[in-house]
PDB file of N, H, CA, C and O in Angstrom:
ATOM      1  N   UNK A   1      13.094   8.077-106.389  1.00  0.00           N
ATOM      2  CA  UNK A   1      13.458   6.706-106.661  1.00  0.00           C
ATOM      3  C   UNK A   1      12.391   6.059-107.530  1.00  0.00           C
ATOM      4  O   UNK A   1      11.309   5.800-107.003  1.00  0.00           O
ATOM      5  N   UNK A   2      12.583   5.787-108.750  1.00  0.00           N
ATOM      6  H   UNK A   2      13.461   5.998-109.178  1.00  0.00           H
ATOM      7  CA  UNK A   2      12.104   4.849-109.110  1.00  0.00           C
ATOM      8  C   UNK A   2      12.378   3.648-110.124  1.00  0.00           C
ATOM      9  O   UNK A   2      12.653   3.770-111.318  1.00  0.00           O
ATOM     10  N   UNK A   3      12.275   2.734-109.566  1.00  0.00           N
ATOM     11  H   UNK A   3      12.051   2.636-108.596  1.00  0.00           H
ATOM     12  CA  UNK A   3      13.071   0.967-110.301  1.00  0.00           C
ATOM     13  C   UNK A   3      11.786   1.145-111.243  1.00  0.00           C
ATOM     14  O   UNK A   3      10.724   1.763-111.177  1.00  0.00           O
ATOM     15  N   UNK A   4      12.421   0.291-112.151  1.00  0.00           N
ATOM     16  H   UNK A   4      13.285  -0.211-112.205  1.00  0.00           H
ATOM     17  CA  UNK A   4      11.912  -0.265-113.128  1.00  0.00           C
ATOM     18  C   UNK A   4      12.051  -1.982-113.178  1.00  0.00           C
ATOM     19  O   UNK A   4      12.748  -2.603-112.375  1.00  0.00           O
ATOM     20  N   UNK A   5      11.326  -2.565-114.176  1.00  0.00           N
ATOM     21  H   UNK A   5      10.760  -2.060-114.828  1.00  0.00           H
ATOM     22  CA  UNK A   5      11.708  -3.826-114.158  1.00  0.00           C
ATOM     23  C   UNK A   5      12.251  -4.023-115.546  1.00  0.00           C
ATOM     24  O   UNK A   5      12.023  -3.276-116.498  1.00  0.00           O
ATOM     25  N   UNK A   6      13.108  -5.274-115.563  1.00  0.00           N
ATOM     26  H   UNK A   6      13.293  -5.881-114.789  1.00  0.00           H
ATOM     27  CA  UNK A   6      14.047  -5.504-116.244  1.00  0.00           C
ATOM     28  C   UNK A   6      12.586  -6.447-117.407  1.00  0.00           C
ATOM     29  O   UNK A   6      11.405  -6.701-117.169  1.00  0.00           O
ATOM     30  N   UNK A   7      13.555  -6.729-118.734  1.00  0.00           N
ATOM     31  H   UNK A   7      14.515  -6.524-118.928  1.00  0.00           H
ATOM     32  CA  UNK A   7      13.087  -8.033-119.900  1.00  0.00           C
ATOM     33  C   UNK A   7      12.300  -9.378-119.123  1.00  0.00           C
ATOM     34  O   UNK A   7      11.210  -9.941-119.223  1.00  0.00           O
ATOM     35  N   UNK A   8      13.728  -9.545-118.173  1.00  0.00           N
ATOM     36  H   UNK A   8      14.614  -9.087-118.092  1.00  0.00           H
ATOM     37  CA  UNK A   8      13.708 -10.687-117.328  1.00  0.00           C
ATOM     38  C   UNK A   8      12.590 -10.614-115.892  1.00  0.00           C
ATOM     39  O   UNK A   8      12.064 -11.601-115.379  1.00  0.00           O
ATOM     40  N   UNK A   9      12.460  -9.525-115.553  1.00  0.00           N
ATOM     41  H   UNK A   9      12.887  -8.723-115.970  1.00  0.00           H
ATOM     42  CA  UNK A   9      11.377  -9.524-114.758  1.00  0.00           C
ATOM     43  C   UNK A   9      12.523  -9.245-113.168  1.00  0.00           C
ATOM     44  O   UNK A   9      12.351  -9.837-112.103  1.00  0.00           O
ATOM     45  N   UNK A  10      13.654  -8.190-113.448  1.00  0.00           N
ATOM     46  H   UNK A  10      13.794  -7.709-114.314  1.00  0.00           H
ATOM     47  CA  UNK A  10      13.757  -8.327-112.175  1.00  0.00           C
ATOM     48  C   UNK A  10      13.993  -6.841-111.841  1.00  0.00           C
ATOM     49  O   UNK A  10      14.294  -5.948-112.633  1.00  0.00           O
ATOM     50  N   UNK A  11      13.745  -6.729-110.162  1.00  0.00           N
ATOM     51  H   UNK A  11      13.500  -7.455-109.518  1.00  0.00           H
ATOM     52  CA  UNK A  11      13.539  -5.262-110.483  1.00  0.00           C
ATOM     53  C   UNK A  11      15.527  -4.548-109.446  1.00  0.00           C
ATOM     54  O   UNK A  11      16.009  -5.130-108.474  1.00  0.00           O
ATOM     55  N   UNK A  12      16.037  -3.506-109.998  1.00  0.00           N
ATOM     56  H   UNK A  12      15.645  -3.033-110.787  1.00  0.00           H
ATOM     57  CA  UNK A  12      17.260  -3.149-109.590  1.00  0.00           C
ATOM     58  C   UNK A  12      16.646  -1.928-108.353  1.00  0.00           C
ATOM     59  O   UNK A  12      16.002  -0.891-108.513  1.00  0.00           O
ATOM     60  N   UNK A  13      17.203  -2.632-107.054  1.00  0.00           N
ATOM     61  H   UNK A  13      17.725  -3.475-106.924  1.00  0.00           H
ATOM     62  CA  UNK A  13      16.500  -1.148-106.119  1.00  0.00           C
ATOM     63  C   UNK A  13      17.787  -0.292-106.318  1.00  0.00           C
ATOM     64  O   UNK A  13      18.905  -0.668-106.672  1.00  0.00           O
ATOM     65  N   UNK A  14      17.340   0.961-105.999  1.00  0.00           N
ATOM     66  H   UNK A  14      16.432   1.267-105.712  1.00  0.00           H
ATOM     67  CA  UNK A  14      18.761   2.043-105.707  1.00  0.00           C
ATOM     68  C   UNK A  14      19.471   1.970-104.601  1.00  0.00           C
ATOM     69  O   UNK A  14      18.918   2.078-103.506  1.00  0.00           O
ATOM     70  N   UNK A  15      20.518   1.816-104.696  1.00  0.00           N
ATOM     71  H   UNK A  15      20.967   1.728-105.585  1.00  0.00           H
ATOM     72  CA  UNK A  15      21.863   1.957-103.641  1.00  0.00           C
ATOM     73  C   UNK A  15      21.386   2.467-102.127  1.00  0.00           C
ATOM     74  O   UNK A  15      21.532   1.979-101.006  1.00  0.00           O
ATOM     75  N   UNK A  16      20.459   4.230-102.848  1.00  0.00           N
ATOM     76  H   UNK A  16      20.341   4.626-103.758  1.00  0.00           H
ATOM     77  CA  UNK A  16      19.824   4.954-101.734  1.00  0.00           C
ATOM     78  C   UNK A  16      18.691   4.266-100.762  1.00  0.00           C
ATOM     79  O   UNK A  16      18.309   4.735 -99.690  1.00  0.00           O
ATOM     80  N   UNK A  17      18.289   3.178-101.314  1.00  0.00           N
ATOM     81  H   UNK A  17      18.600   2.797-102.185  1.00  0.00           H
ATOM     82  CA  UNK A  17      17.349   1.985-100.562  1.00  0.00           C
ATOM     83  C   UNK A  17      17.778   1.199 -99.696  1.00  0.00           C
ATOM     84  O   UNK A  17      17.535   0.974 -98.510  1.00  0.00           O
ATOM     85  N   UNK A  18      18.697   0.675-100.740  1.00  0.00           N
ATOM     86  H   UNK A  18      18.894   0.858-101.703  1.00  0.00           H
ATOM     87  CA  UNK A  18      19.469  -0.771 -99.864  1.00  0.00           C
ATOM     88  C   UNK A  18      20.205   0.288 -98.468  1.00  0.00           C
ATOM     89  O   UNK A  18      20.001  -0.148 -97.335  1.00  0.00           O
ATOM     90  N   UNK A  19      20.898   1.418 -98.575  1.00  0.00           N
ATOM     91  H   UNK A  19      21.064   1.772 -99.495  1.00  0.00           H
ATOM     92  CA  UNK A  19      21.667   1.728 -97.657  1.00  0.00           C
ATOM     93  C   UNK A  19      20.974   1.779 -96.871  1.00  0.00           C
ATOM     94  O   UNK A  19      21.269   1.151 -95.854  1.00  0.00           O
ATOM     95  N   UNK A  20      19.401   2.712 -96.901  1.00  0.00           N
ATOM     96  H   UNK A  20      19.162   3.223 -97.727  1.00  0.00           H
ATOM     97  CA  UNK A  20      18.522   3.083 -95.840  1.00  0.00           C
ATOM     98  C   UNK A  20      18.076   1.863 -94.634  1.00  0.00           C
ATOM     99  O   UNK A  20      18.143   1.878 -93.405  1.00  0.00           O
ATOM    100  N   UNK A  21      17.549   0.723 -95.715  1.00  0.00           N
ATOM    101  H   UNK A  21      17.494   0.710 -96.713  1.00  0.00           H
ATOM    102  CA  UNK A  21      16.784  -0.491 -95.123  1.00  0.00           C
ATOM    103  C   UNK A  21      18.041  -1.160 -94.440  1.00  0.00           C
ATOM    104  O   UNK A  21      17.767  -1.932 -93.522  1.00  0.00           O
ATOM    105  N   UNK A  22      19.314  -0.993 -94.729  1.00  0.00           N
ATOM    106  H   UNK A  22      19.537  -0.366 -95.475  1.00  0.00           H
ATOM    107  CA  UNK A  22      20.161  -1.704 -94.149  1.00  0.00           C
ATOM    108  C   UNK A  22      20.451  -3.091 -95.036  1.00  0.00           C
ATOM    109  O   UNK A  22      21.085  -4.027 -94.549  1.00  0.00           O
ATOM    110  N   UNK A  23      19.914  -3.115 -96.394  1.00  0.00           N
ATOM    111  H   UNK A  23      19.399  -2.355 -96.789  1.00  0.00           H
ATOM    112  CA  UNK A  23      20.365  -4.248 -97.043  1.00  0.00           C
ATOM    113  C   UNK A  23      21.242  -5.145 -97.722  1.00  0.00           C
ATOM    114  O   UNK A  23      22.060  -4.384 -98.239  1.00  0.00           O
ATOM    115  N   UNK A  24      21.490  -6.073 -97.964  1.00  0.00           N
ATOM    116  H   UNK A  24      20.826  -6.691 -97.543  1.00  0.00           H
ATOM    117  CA  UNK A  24      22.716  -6.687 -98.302  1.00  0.00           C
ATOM    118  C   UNK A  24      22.739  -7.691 -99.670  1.00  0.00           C
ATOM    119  O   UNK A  24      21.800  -8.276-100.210  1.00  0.00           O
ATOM    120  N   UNK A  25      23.462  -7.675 -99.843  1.00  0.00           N
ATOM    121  H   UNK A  25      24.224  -7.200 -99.404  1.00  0.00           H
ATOM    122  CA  UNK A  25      23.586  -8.958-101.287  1.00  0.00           C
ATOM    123  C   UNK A  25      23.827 -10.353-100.446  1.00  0.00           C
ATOM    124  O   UNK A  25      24.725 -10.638 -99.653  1.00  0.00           O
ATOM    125  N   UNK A  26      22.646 -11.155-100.929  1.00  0.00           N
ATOM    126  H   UNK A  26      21.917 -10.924-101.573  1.00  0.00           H
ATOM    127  CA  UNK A  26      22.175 -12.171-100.208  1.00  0.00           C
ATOM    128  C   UNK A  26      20.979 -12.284 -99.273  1.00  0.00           C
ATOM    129  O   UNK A  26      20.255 -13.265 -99.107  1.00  0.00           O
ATOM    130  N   UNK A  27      20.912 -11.045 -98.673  1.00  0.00           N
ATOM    131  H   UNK A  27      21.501 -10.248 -98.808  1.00  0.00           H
ATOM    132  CA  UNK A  27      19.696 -11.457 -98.150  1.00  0.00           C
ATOM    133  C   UNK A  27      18.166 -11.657 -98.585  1.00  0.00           C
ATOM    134  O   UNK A  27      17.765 -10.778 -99.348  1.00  0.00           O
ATOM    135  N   UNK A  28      17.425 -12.447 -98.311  1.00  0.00           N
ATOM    136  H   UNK A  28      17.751 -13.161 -97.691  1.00  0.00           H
ATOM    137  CA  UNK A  28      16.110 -12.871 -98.270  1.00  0.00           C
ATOM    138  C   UNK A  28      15.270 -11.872 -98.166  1.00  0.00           C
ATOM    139  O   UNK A  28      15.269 -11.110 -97.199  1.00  0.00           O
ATOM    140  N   UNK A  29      14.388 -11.775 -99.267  1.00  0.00           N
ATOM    141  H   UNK A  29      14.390 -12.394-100.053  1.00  0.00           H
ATOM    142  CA  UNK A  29      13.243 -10.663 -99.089  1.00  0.00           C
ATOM    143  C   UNK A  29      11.954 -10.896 -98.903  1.00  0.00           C
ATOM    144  O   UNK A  29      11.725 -11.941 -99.513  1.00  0.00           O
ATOM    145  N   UNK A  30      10.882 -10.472 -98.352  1.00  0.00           N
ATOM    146  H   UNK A  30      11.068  -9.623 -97.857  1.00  0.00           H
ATOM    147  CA  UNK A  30       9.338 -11.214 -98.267  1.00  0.00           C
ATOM    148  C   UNK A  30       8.948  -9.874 -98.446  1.00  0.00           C
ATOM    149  O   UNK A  30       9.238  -8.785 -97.952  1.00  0.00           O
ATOM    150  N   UNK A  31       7.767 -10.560 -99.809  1.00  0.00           N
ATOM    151  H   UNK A  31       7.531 -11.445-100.211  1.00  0.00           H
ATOM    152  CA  UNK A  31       7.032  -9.717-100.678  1.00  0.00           C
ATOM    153  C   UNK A  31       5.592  -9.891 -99.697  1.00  0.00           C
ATOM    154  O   UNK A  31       5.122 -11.019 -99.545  1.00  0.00           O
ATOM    155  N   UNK A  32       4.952  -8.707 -99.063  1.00  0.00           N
ATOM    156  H   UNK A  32       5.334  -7.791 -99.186  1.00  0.00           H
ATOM    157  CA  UNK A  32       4.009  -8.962 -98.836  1.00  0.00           C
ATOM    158  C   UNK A  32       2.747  -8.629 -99.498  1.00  0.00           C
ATOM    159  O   UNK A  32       2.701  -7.423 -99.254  1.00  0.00           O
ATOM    160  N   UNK A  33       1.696  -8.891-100.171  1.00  0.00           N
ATOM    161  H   UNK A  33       1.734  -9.871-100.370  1.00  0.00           H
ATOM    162  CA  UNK A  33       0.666  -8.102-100.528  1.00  0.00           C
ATOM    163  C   UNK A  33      -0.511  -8.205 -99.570  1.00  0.00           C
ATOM    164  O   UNK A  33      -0.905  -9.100 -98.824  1.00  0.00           O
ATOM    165  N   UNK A  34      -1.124  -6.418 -99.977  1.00  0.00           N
ATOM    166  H   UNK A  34      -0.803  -5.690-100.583  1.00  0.00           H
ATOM    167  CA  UNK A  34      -1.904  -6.307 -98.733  1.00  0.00           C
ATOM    168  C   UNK A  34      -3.286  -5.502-100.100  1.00  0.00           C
ATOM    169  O   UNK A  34      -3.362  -5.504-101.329  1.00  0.00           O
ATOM    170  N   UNK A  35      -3.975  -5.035 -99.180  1.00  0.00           N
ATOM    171  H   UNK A  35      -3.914  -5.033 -98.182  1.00  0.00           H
ATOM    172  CA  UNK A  35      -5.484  -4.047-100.719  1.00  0.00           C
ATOM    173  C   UNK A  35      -4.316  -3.170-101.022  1.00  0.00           C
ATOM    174  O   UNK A  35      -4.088  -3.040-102.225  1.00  0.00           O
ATOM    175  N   UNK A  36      -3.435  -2.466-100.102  1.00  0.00           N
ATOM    176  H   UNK A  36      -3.621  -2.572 -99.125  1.00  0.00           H
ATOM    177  CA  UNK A  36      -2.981  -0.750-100.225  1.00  0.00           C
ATOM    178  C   UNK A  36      -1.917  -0.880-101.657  1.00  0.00           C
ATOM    179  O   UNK A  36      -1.796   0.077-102.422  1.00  0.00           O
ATOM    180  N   UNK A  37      -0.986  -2.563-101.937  1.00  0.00           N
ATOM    181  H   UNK A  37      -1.084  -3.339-101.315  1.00  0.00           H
ATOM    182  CA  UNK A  37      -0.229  -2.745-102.544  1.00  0.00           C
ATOM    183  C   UNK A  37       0.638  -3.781-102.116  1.00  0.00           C
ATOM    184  O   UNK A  37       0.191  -4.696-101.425  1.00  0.00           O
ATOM    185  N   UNK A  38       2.006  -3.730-102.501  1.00  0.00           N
ATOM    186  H   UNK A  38       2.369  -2.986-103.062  1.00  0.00           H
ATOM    187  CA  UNK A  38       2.917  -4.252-102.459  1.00  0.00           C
ATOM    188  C   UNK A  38       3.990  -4.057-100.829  1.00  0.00           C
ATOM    189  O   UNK A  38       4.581  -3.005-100.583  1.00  0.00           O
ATOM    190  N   UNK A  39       4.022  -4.866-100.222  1.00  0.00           N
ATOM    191  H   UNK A  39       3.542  -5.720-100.422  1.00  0.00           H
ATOM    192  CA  UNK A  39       5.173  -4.575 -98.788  1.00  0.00           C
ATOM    193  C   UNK A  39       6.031  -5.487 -99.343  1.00  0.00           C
ATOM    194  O   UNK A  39       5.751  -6.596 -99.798  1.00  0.00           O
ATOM    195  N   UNK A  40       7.970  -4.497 -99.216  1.00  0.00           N
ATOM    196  H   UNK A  40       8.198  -3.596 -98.846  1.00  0.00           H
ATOM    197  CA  UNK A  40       8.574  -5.816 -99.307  1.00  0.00           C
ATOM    198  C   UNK A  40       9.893  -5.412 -97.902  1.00  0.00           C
ATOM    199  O   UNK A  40      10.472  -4.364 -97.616  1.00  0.00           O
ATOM    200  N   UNK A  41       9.929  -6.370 -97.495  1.00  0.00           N
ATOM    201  H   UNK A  41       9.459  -7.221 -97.727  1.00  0.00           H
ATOM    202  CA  UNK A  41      10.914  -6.157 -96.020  1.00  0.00           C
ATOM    203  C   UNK A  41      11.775  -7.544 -95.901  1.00  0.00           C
ATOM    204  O   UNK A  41      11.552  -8.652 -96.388  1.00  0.00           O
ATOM    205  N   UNK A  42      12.865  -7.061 -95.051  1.00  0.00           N
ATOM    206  H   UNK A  42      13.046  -6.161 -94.655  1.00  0.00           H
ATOM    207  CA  UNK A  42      14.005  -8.242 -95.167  1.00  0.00           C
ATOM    208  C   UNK A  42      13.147  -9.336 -94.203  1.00  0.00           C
ATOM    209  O   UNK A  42      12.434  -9.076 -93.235  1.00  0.00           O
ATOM    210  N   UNK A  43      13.500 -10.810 -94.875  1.00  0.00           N
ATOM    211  H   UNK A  43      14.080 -11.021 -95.663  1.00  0.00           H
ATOM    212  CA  UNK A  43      13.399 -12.015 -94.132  1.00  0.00           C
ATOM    213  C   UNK A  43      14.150 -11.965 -92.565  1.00  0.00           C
ATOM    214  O   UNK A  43      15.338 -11.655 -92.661  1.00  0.00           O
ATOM    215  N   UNK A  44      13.771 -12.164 -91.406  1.00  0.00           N
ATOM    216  H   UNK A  44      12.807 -12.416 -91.328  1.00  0.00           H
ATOM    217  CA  UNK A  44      14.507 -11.692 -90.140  1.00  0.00           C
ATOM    218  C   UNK A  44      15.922 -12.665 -89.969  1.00  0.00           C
ATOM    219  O   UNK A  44      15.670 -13.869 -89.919  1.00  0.00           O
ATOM    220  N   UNK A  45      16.507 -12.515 -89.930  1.00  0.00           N
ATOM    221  H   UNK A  45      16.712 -11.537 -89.971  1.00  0.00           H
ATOM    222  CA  UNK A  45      17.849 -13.520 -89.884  1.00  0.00           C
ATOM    223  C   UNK A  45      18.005 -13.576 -88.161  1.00  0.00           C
ATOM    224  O   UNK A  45      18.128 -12.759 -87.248  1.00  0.00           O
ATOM    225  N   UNK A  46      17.907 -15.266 -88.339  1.00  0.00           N
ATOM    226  H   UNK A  46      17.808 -15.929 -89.081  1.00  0.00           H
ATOM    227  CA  UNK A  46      17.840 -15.294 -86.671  1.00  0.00           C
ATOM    228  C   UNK A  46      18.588 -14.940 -85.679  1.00  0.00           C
ATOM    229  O   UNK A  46      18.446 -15.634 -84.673  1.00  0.00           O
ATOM    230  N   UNK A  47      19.725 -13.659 -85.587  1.00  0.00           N
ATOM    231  H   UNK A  47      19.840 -13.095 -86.405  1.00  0.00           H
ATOM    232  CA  UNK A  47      20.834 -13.041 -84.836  1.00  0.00           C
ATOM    233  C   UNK A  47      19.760 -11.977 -84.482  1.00  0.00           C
ATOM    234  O   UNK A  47      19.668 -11.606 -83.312  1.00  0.00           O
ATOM    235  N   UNK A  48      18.841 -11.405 -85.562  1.00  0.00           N
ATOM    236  H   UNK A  48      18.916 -11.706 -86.513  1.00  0.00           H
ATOM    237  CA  UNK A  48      17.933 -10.053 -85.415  1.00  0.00           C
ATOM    238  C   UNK A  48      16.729 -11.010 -84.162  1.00  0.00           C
ATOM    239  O   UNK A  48      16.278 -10.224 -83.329  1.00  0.00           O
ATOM    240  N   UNK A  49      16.246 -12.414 -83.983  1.00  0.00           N
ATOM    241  H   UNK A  49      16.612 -13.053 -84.659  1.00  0.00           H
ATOM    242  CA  UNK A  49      15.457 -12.446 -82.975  1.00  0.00           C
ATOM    243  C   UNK A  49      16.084 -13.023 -82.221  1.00  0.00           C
ATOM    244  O   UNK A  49      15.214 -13.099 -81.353  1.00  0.00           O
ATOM    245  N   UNK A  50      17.407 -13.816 -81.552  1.00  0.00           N
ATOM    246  H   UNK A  50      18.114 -13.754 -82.256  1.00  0.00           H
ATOM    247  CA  UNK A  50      17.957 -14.085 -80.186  1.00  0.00           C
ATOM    248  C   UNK A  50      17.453 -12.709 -79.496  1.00  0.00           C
ATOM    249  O   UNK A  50      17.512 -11.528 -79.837  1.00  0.00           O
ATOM    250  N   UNK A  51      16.919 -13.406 -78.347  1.00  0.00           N
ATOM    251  H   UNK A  51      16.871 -14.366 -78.069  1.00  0.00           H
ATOM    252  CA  UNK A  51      16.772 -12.659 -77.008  1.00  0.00           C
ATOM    253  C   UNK A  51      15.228 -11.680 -77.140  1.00  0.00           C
ATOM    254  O   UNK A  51      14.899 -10.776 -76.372  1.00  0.00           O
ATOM    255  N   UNK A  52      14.561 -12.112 -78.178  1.00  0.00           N
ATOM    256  H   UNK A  52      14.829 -12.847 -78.801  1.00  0.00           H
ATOM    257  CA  UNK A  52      13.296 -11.185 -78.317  1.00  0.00           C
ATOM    258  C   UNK A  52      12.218 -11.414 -77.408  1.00  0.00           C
ATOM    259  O   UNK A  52      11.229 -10.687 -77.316  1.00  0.00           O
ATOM    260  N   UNK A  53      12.461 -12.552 -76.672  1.00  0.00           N
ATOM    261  H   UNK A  53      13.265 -13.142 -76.747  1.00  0.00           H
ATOM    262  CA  UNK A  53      10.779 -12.813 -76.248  1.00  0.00           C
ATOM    263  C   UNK A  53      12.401 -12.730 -74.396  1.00  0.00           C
ATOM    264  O   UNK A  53      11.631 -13.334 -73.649  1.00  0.00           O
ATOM    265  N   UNK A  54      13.110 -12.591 -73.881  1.00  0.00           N
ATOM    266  H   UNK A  54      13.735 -12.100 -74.488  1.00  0.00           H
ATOM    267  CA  UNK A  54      14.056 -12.443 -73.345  1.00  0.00           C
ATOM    268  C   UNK A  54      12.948 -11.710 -71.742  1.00  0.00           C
ATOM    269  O   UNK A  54      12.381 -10.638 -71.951  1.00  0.00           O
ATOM    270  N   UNK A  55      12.807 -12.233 -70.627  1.00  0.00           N
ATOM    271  H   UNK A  55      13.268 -13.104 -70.457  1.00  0.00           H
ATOM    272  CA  UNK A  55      12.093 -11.560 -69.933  1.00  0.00           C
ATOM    273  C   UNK A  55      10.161 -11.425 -69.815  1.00  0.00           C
ATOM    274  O   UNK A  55       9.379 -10.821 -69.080  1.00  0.00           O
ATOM    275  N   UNK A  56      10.034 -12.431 -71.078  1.00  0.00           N
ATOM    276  H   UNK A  56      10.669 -12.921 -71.675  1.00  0.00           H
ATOM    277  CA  UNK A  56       8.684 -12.593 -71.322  1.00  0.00           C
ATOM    278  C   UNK A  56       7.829 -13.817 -70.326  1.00  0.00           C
ATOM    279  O   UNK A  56       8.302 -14.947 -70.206  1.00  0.00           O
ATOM    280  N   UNK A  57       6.197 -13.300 -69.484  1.00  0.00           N
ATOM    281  H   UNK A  57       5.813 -12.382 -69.582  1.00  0.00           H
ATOM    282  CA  UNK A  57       6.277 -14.215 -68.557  1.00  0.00           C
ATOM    283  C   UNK A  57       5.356 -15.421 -69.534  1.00  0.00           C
ATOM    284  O   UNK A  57       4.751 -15.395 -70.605  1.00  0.00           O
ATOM    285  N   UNK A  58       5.660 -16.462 -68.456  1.00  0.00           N
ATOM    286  H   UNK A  58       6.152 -16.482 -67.586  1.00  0.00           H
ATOM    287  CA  UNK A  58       5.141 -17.759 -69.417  1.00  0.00           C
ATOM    288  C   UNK A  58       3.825 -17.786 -68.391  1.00  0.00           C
ATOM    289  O   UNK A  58       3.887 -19.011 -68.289  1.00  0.00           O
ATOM    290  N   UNK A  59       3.426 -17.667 -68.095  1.00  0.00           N
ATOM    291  H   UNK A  59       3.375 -16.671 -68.178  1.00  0.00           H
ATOM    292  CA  UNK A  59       2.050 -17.957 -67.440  1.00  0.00           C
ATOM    293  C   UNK A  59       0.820 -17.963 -67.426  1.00  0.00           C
ATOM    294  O   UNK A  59       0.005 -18.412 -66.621  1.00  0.00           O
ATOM    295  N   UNK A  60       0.696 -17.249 -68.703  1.00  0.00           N
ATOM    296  H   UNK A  60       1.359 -16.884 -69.358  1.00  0.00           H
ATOM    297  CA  UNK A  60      -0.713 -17.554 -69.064  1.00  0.00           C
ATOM    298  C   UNK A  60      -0.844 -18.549 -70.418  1.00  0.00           C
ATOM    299  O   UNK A  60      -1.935 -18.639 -70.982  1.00  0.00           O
ATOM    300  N   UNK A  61       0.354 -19.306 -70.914  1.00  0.00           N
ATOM    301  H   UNK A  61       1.240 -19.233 -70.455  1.00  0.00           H
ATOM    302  CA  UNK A  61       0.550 -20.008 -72.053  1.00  0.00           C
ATOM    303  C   UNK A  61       0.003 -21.675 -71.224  1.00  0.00           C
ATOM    304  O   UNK A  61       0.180 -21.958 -70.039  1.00  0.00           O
ATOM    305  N   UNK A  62      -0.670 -22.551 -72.278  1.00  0.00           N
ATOM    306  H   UNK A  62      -0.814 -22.322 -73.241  1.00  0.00           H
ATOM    307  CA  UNK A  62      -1.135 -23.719 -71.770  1.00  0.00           C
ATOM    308  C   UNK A  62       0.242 -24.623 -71.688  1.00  0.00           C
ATOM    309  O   UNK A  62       1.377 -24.306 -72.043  1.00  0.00           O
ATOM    310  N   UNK A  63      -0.155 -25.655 -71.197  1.00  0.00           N
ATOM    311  H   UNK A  63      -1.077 -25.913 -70.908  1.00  0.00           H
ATOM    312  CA  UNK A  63       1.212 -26.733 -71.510  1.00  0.00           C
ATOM    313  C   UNK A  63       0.393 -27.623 -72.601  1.00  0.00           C
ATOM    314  O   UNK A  63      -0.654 -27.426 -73.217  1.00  0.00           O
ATOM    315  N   UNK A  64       1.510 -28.891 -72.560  1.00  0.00           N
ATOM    316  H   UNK A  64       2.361 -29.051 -72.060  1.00  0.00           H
ATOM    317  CA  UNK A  64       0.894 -29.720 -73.628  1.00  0.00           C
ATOM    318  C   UNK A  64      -0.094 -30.586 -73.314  1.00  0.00           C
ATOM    319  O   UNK A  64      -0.540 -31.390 -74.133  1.00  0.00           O
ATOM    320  N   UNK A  65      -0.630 -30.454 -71.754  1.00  0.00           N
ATOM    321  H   UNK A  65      -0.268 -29.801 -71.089  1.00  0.00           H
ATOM    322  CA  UNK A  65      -1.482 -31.464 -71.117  1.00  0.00           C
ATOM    323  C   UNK A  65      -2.892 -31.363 -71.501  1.00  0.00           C
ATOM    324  O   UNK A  65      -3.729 -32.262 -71.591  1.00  0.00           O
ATOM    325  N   UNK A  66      -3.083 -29.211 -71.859  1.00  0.00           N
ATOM    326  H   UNK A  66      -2.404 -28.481 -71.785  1.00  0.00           H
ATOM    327  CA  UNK A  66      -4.584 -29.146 -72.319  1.00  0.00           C
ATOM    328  C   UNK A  66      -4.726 -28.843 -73.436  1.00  0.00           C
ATOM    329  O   UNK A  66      -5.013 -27.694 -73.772  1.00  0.00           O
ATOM    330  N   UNK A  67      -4.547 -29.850 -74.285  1.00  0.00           N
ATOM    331  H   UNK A  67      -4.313 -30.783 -74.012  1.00  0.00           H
ATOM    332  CA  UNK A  67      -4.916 -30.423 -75.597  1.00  0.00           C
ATOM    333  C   UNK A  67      -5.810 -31.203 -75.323  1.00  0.00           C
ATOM    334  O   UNK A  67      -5.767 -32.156 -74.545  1.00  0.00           O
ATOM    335  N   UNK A  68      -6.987 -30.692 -76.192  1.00  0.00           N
ATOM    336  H   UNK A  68      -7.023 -29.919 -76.824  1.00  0.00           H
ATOM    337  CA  UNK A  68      -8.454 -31.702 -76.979  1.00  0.00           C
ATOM    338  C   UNK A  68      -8.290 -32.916 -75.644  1.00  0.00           C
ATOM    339  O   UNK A  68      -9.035 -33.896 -75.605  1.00  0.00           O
TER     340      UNK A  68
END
């Protein structure tokens, strides 16, 4: 696999990508940069986090009382 970039500056991934990552026309991408290079991974669409923290205990989290 390898994209190229367009005149315009945009780059076409291969079919064989989008299928793998599970991607779609429309969705949101976040470019991350790190030293190693370039990370780019889908924006989480909030159906992918209902129920993530689901069973998580609250008890060692402060309330709003111990603030400053």
């Amino acid at each position: 696999m390898t994209p190229t970039i367009s005149t315009e500056g945009q780059i076409t991934l291969p079919a064989e990508l989008l299928n793998k990552c599970d991607w779609k026309a429309g969705d949101e991408l976040v470019i991350v940069e790190s030293g190693q290079g370039l990370f780019i991974r889908r924006r989480h669409r909030l159906d992918d986090l209902r129920g993530l923290t689901r069973g998580a205990s609250t008890d060692r989290y402060r309330n709003g009382r111990d603030r400053y």
